[in-house]
C-alpha positions in Angstrom: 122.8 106.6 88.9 126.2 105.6 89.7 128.7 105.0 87.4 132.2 104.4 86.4 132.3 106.2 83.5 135.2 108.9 83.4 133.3 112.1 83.8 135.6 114.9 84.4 135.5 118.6 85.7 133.6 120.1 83.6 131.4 117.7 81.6 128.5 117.7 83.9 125.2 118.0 82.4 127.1 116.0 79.6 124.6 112.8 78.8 125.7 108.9 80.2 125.2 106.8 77.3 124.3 102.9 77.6 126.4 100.4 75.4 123.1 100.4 72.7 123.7 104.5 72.2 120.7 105.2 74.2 120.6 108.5 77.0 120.1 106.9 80.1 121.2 109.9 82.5 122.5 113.4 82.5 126.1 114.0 84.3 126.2 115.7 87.5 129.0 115.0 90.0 131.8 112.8 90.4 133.6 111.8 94.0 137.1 113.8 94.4 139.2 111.0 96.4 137.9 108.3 94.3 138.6 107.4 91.0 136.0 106.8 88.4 133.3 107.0 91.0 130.5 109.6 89.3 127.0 110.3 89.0 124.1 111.2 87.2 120.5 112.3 87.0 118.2 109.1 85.6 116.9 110.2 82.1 113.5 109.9 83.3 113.4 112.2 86.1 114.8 114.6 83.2 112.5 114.5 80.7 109.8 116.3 82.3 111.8 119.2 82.8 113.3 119.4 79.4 109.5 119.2 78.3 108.6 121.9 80.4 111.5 124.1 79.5 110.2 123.6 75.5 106.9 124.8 76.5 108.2 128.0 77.8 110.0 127.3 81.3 108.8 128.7 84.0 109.3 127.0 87.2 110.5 123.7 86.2 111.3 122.2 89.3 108.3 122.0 91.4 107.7 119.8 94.0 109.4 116.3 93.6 108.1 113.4 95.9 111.6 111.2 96.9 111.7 107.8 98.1 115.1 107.5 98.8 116.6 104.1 97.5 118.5 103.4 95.1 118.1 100.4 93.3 118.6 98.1 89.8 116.9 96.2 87.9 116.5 92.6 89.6 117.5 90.8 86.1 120.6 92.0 86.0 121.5 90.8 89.7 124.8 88.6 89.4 124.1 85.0 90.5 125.9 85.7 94.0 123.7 88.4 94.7 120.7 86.4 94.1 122.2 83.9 96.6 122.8 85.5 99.4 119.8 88.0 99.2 118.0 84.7 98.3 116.4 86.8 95.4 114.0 83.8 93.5 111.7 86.6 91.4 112.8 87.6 87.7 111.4 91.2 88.0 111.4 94.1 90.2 113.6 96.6 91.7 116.7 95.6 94.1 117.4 98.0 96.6 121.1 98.7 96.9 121.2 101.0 99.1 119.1 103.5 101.2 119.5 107.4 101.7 119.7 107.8 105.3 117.0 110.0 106.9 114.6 109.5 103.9 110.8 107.8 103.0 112.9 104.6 102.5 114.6 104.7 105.9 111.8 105.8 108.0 109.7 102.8 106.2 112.2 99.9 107.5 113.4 99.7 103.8 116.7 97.5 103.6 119.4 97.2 101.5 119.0 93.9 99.4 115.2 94.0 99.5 113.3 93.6 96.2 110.3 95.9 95.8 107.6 94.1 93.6 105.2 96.8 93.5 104.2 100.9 94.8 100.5 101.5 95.5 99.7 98.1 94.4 101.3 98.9 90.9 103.6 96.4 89.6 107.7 97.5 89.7 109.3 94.5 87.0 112.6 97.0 87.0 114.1 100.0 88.8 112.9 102.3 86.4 108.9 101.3 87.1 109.6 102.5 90.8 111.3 106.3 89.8 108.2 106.3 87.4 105.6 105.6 90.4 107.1 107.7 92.5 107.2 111.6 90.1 103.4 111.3 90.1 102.8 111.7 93.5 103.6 114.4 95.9 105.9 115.3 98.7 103.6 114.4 101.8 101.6 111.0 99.9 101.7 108.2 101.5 103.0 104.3 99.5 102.5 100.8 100.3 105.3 99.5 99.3 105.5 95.7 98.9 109.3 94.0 98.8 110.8 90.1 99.4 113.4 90.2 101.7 115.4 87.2 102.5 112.4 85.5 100.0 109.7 86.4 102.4 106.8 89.0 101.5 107.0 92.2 103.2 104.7 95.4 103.4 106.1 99.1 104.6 104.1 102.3 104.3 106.4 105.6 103.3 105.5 108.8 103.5 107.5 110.3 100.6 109.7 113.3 100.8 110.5 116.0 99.3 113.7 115.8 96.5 116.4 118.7 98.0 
């Protein structure tokens, strides 16, 4: 998650809060040169491992599948976006930008494209897409349906492994 929340040296691992008081992310970097640029882990991907570290630890980390896009929930698009992206859907995920070298990239993935669902599974919000995506493995292969420019478009991605 990206955000302009002041996180300074020191407070990473510090929780990003929403305006309704709710956790949405854990604090792990900010950018040096540029001023309240930081970022942070998305709760979701969190949880597991703070479940796992409750039930004794171990080897939380295990093999993560990654995508590689980061994206937002299509509802809260700004009405220019939804111009010029010619975004017409209520729900899904809007890609805002791709991690180069990644699932997404290899796939044909594009910034501004909306993905409607993983595997055939619905994604109304960005959140649906993370969740789809940590219960598979490094190595499965998605179908991964998107509108771009309004149009329907499929792309198959075989997911990666989170570094």
């Amino acid at each position: 998650i990206q955000t302009d929340a002041a996180i300074n040296p020191g407070n990473s691992g510090g929780p990003l809060v929403n305006a309704a008081g709710q956790v949405v992310g854990v604090n792990t970097a900010i950018i040096g040169d540029a001023q309240n640029i930081g970022f942070s882990i998305e709760i979701d991907t969190v949880k597991p491992l703070i479940e796992a570290i409750r039930n004794g630890g171990g080897d939380v980390r295990g093999d993560q599948a990654f995508l590689g896009v980061n994206t937002t929930d299509v509802a809260s698009e700004s009405p220019a976006n939804r111009a010029q992206f010619d975004i017409t859907v209520e729900e899904g995920a809007f890609v805002q930008s791709i991690v180069p070298d990644s699932a997404a990239d290899d796939a044909g993935l594009e910034p501004g494209d909306v993905i409607v669902s993983v595997n055939g599974r619905s994604t109304p919000d960005s959140a649906s897409v993370g969740a789809i995506v940590r219960e598979l493995q490094p190595g499965d292969q998605v179908t991964i349906s998107v509108l771009r420019g309004g149009d329907p478009v499929e792309v198959t991605a075989t997911l990666g492994e989170r570094g």
